[in-house]
C-alpha positions, 0 to 999 in steps of 0.5 A, a space after each residue: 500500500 503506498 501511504 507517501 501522498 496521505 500523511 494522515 494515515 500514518 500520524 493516526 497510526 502512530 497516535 493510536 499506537 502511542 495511545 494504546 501503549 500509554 493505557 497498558 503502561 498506564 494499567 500496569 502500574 495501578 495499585 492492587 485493591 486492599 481488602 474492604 473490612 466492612 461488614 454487613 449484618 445479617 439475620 437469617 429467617 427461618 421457615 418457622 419464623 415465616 409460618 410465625 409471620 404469616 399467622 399472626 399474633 393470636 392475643 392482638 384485637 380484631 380490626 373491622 373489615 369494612 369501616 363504615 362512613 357516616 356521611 359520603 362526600 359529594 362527588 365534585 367535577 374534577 374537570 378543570 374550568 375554562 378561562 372566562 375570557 375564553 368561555 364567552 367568545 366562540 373560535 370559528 374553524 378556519 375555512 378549507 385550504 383551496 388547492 391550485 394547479 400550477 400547470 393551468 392555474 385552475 381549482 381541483 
């Protein structure tokens, strides 16, 4: 391949050779990680502690299934409310677009 008209090529070369050798002296040379001494606690649970769980506490109060309502609230209109400027005055749709032929200068 004869490279002596495009110099471009071969300064990207080199570049890109220069740069993937700095990046492996560069890794080569990182400190190795030292160990971590933190801790998590961590409680193991058991089937029986999970049957336990499930089924409650014998001794605790019943709760009502249904709680009922003395009064119900009004149901409201939750649609919001036009402006009043906009509320009184109607917007007519613009009339059809007309197209014409350039050719005849005609209406289709």
């Amino acid at each position: 391949m004869d490279t002596s008209g495009k110099p471009g090529y071969i300064a990207s070369g080199v570049m890109h050779v220069a740069l993937l050798v700095f990046a492996l002296v560069s890794f080569s040379r990182t400190p190795p990680f030292q160990n971590a001494e933190e801790t998590v606690p961590v409680d193991l649970v058991t089937d029986s502690d999970v049957n336990q769980i499930i089924k409650g506490d014998k001794t605790a109060k019943k709760v009502m299934a249904d709680p009922h309502v003395d009064k119900v609230a009004d149901a409201e209109d939750l649609r919001p409310k036009p402006p009043i400027a906009d509320a009184k005055r109607d917007v007519l749709t613009p009339p059809a677009a007309v197209e014409t032929s350039r050719r005849s200068g005609r209406c289709r």
